[in-house]
N, CA, C and O atoms as a printed pandas DataFrame, in Angstrom:
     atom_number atom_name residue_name chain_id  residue_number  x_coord  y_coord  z_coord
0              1         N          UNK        A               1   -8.581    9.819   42.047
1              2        CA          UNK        A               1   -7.341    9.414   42.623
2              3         C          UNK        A               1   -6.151    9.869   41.777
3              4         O          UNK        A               1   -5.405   10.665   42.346
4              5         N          UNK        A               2   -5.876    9.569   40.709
5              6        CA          UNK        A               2   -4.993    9.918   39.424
6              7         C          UNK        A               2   -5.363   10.911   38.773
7              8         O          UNK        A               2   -6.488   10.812   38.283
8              9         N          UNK        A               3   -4.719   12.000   38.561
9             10        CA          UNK        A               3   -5.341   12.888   37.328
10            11         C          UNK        A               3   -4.673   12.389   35.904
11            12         O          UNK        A               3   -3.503   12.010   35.854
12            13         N          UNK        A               4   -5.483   12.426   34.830
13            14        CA          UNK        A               4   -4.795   12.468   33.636
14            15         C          UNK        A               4   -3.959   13.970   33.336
15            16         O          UNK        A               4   -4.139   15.135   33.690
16            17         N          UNK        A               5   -2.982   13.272   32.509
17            18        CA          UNK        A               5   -2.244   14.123   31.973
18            19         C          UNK        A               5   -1.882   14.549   30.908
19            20         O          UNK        A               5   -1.376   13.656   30.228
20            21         N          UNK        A               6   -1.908   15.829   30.276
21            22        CA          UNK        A               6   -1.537   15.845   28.750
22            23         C          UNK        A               6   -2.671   15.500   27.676
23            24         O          UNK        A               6   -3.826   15.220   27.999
24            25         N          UNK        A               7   -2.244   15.549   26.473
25            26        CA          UNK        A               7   -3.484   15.235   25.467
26            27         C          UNK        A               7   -2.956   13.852   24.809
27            28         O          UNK        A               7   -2.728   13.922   23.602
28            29         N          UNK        A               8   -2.779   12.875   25.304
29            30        CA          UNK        A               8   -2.016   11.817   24.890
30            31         C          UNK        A               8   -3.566   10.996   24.387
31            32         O          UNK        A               8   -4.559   11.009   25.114
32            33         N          UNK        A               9   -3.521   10.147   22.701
33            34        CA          UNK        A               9   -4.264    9.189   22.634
34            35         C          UNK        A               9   -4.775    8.498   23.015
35            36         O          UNK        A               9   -4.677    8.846   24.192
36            37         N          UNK        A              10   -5.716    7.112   23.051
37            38        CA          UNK        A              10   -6.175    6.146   23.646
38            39         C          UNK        A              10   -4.718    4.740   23.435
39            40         O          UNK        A              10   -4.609    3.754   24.164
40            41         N          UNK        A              11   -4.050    4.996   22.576
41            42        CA          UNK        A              11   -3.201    3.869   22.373
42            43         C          UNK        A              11   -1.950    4.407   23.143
43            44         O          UNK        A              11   -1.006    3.628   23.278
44            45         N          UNK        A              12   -1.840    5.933   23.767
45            46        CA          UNK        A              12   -0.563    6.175   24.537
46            47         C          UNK        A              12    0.595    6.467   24.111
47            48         O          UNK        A              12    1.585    6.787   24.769
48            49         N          UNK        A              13    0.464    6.345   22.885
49            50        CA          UNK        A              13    1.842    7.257   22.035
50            51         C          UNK        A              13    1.639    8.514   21.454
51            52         O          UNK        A              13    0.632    8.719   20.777
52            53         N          UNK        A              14    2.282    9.170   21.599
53            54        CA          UNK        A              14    2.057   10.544   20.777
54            55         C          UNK        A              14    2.628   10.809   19.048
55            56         O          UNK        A              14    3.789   10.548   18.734
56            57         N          UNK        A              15    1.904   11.199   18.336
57            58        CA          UNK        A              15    3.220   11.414   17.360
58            59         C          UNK        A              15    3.242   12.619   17.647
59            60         O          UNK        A              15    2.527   13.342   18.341
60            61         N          UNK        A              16    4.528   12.833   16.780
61            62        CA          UNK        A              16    5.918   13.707   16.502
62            63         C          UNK        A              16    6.850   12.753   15.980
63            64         O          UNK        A              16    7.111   11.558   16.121
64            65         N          UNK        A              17    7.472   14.283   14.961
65            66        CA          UNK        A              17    8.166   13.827   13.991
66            67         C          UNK        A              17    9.211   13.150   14.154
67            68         O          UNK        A              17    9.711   12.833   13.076
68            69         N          UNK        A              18    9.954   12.664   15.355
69            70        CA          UNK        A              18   10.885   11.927   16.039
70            71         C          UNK        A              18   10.299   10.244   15.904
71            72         O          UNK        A              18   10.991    9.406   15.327
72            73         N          UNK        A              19    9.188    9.955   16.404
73            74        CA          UNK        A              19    8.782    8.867   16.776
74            75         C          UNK        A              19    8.314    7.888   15.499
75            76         O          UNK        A              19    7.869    6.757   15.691
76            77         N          UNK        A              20    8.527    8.674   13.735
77            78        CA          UNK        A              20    8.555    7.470   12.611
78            79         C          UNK        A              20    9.868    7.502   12.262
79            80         O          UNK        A              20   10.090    6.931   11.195
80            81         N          UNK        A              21   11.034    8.088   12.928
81            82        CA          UNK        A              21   12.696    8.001   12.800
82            83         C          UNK        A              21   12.746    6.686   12.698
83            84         O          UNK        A              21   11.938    6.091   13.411
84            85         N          UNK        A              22   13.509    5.983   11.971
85            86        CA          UNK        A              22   14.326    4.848   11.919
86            87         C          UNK        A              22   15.287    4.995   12.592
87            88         O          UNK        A              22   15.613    6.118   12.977
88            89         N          UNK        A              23   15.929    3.973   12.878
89            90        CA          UNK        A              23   17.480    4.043   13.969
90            91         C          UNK        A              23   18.551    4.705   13.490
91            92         O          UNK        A              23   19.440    5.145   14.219
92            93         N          UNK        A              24   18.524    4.838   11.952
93            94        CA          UNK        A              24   19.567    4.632   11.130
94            95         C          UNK        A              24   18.967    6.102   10.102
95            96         O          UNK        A              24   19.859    6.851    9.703
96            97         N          UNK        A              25   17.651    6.418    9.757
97            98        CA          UNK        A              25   17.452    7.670    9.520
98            99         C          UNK        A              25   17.646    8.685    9.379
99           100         O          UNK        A              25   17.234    9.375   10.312
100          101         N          UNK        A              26   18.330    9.444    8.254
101          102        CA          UNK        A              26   18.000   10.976    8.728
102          103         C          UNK        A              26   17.232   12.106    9.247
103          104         O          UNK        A              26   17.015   12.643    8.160
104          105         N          UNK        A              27   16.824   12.648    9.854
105          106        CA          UNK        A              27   15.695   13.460    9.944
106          107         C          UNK        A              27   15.128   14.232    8.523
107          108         O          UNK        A              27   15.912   14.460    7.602
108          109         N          UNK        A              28   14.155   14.487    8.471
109          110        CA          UNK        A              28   13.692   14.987    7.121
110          111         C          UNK        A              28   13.992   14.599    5.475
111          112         O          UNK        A              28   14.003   15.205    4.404
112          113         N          UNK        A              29   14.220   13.257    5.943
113          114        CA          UNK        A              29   14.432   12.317    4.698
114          115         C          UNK        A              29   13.567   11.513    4.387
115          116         O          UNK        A              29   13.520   10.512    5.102
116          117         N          UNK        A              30   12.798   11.584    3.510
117          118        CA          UNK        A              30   11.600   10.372    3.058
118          119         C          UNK        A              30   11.938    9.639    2.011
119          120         O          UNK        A              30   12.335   10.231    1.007
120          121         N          UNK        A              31   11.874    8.541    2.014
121          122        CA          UNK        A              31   11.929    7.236    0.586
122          123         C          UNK        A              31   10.496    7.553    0.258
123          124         O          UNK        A              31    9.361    7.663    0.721
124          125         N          UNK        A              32   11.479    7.657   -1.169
125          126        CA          UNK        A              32   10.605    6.937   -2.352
126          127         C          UNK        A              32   10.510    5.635   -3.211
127          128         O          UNK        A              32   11.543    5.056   -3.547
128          129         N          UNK        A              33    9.343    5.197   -3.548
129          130        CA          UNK        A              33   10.087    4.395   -4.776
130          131         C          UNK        A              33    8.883    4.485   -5.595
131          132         O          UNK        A              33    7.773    4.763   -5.143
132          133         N          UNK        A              34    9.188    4.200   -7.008
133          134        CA          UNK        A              34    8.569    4.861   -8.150
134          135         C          UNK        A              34    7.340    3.443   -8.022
135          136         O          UNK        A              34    7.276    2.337   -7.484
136          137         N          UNK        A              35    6.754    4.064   -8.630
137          138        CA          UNK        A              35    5.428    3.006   -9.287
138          139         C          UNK        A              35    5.717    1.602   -9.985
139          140         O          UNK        A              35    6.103    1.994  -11.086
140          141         N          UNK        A              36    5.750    0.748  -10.013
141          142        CA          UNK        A              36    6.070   -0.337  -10.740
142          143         C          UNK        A              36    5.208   -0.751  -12.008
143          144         O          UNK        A              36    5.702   -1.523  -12.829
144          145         N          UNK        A              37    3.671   -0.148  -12.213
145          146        CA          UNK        A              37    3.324   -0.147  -13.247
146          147         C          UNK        A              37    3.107    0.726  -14.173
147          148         O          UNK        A              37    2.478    0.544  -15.216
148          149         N          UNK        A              38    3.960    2.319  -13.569
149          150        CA          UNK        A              38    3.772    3.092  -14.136
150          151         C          UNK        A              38    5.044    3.345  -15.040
151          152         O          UNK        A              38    5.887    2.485  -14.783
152          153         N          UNK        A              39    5.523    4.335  -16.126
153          154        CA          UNK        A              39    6.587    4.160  -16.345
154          155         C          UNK        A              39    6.758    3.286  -18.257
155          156         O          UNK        A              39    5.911    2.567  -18.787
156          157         N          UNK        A              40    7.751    3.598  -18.686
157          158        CA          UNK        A              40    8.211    3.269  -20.400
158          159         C          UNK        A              40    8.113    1.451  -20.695
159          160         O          UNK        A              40    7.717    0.852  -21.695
160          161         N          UNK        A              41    8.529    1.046  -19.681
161          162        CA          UNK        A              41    8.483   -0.487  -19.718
162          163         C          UNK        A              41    7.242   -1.479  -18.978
163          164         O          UNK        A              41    7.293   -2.709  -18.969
164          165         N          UNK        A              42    6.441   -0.887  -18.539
165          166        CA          UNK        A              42    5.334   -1.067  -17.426
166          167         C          UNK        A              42    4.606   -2.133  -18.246
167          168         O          UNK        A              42    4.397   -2.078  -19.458
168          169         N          UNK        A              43    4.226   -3.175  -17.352
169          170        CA          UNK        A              43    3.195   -4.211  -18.320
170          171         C          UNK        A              43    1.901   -3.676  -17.967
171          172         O          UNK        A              43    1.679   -3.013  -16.954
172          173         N          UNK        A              44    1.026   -4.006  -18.883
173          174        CA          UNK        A              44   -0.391   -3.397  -19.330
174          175         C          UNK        A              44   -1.050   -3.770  -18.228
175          176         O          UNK        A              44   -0.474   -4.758  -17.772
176          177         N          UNK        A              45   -2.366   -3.345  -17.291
177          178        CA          UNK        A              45   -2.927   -3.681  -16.340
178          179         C          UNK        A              45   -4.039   -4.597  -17.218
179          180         O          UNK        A              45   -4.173   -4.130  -18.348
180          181         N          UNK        A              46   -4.605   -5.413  -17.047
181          182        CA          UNK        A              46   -5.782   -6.353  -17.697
182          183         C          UNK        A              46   -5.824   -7.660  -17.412
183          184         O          UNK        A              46   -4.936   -8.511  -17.465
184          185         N          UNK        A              47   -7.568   -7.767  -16.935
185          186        CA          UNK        A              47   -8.224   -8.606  -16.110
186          187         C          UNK        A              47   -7.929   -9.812  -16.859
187          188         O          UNK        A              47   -8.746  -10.535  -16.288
188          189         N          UNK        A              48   -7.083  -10.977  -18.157
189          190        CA          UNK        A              48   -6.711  -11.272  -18.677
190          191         C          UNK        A              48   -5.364  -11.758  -18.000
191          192         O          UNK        A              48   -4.945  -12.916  -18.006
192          193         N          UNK        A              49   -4.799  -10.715  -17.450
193          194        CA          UNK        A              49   -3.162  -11.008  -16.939
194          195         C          UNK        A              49   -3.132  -11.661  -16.037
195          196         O          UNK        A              49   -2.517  -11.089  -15.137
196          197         N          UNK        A              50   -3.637  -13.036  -15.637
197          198        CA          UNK        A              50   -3.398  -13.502  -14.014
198          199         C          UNK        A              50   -2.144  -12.998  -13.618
199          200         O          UNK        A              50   -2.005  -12.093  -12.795
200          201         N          UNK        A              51   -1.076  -13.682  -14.300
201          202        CA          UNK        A              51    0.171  -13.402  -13.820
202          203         C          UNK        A              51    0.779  -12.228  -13.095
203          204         O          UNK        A              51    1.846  -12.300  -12.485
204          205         N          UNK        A              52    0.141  -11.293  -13.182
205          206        CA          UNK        A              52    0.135   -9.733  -13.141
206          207         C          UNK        A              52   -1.178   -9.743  -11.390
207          208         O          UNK        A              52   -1.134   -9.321  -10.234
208          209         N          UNK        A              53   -1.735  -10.184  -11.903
209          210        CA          UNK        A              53   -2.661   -9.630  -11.242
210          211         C          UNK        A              53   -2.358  -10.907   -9.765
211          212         O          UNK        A              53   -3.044  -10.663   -8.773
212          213         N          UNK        A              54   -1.721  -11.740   -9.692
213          214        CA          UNK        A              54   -1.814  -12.806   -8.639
214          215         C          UNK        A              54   -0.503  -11.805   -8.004
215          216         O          UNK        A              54   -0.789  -11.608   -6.823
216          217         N          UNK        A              55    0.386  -11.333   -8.231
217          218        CA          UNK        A              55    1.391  -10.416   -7.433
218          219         C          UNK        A              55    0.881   -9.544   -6.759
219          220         O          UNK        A              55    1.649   -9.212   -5.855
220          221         N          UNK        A              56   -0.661   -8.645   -6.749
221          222        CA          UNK        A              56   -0.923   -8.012   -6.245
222          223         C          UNK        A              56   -2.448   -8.303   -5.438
223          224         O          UNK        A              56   -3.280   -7.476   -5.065
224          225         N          UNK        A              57   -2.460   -9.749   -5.333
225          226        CA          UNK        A              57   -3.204  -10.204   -4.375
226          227         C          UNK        A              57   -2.438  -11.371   -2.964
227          228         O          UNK        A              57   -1.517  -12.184   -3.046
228          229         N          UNK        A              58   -3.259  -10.994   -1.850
229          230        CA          UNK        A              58   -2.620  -11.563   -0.776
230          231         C          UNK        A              58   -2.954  -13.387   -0.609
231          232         O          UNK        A              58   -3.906  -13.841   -1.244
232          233         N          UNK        A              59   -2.501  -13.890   -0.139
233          234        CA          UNK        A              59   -2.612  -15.826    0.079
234          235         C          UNK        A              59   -3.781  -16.033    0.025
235          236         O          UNK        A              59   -4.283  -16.870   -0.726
236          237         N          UNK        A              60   -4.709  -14.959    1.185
237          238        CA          UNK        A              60   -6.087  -15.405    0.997
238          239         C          UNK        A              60   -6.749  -14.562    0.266
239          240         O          UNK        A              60   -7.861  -14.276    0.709
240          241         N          UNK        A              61   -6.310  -13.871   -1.099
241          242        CA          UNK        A              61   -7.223  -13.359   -2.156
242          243         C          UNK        A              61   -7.683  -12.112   -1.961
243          244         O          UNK        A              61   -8.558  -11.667   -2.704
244          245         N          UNK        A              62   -7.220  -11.456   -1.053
245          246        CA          UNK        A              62   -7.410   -9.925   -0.658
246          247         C          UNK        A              62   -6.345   -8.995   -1.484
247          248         O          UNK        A              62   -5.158   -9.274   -1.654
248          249         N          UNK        A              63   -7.209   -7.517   -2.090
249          250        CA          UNK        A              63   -6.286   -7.134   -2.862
250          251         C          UNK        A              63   -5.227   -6.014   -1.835
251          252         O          UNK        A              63   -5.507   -4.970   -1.246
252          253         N          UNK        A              64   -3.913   -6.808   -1.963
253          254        CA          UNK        A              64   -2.776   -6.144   -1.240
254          255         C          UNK        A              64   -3.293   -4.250   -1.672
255          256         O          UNK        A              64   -3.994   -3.796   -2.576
256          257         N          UNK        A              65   -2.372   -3.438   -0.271
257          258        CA          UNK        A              65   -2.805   -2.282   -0.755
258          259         C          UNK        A              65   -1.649   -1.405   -1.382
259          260         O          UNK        A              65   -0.644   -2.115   -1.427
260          261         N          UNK        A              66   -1.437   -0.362   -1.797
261          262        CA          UNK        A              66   -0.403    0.054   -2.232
262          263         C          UNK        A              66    0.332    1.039   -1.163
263          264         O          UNK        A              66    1.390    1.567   -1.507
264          265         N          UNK        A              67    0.009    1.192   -0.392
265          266        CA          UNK        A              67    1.232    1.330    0.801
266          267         C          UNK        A              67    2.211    0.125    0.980
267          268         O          UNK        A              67    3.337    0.320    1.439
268          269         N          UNK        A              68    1.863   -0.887    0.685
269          270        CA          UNK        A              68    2.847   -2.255    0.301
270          271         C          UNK        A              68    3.736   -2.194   -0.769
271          272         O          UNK        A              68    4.965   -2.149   -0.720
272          273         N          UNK        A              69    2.577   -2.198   -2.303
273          274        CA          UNK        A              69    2.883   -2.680   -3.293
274          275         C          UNK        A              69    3.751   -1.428   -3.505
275          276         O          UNK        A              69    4.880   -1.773   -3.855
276          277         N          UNK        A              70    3.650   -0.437   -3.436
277          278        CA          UNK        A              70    3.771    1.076   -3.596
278          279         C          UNK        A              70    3.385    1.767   -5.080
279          280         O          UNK        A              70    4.011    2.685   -5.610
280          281         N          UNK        A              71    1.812    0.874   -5.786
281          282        CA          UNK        A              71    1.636    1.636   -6.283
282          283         C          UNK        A              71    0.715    2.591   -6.657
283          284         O          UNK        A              71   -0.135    2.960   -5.847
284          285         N          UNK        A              72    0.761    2.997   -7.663
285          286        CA          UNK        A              72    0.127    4.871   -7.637
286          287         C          UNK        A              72   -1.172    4.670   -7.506
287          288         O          UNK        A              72   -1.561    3.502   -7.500
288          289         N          UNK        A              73   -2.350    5.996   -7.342
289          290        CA          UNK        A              73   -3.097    5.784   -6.661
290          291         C          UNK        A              73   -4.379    5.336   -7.943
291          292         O          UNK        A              73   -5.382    4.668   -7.695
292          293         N          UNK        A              74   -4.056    5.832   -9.128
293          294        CA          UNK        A              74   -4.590    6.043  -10.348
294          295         C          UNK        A              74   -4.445    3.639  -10.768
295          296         O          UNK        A              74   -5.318    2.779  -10.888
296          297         N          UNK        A              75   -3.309    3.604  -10.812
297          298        CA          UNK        A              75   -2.748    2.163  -11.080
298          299         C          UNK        A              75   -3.573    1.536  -10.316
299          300         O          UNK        A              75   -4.248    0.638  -10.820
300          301         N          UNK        A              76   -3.719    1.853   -8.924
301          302        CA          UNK        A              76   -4.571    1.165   -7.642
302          303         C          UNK        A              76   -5.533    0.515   -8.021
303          304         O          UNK        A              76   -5.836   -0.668   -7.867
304          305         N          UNK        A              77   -6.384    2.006   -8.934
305          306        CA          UNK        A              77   -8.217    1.616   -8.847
306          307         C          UNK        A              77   -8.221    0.521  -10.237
307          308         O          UNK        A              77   -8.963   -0.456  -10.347
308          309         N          UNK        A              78   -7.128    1.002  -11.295
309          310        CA          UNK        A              78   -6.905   -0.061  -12.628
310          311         C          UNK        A              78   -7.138   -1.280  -11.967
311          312         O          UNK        A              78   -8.097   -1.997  -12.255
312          313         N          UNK        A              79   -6.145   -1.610  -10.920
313          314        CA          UNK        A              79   -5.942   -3.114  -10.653
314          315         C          UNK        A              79   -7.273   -3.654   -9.789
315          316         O          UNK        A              79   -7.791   -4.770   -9.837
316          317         N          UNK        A              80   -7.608   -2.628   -9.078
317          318        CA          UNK        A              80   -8.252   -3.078   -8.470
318          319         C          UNK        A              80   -9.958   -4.071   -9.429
319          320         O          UNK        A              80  -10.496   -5.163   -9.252
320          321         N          UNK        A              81  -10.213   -2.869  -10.404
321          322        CA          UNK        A              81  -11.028   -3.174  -11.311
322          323         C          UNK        A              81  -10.813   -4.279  -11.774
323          324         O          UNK        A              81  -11.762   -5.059  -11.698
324          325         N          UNK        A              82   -9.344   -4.863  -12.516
325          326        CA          UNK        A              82   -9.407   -5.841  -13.006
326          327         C          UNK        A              82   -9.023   -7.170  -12.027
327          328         O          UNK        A              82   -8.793   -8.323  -12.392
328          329         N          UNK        A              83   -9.031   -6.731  -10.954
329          330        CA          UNK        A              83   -9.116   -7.952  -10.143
330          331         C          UNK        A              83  -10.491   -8.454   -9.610
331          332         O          UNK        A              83  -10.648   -9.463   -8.922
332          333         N          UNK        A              84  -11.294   -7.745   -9.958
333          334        CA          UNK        A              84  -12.691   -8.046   -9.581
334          335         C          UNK        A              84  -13.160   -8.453  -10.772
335          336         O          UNK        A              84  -13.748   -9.532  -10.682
336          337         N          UNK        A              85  -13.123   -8.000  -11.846
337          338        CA          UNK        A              85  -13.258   -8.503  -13.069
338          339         C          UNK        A              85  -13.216  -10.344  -13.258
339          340         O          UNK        A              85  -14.110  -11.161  -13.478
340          341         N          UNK        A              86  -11.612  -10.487  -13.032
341          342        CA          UNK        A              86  -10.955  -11.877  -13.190
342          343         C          UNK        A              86  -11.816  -12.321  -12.025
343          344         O          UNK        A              86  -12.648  -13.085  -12.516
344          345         N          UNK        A              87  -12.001  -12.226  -10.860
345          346        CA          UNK        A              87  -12.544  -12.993   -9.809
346          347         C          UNK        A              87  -13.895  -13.609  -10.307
347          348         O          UNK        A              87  -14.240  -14.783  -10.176
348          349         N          UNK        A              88  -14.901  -12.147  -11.164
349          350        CA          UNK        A              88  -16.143  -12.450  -11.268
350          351         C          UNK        A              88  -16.150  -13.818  -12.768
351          352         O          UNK        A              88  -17.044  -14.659  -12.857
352          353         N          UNK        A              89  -15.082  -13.729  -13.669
353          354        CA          UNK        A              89  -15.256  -14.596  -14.482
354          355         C          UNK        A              89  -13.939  -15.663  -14.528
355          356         O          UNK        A              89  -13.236  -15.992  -15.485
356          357         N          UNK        A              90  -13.876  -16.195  -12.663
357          358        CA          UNK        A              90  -13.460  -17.259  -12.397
358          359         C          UNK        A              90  -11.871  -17.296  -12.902
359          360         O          UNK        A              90  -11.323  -18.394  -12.807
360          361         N          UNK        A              91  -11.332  -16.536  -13.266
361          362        CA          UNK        A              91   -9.996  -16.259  -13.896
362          363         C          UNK        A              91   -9.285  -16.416  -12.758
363          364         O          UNK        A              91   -8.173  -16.936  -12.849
364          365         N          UNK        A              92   -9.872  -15.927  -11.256
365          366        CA          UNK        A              92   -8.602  -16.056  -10.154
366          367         C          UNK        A              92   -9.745  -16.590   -9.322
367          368         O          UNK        A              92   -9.547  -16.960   -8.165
């Protein structure tokens, strides 16, 4: 009865580079923002640090990811390690 049309997804949006524009956007402008534990002043990553390490877990104890946190990918697996660490010896 209907033909399909086009090569459109199962969810019906297409990308193109128009459609992650912000309202307010330039075209071909990407944000950055730097690492927060990387860097001259950076506090030490270690399974030891709750304090440190409860910022980069979610309410229910899931480790936030760094498309959030925004950080690096190297910092990621650090934290990630020492959040399993602290979990396994009851620290969090």
């Amino acid at each position: 009865m209907f033909k399909k049309r086009g090569n459109k997804k199962k969810g019906g949006y297409s990308k193109s580079s128009n459609s992650r524009l912000s309202l307010f956007q330039k075209p071909g402008v990407k944000f950055f923002k730097a690492c927060p534990l990387s860097g001259k002043d950076a506090p030490k990553i270690d399974y030891k640090n709750t304090k440190l390490l409860r910022k980069y877990i979610s309410e229910t104890g899931k480790i936030l990811p760094s498309r959030i946190t925004s950080v690096s990918q190297r910092k990621q697996k650090e934290l990630s390690k020492a959040i399993k660490r602290a979990r396994v010896l009851a620290l969090l």
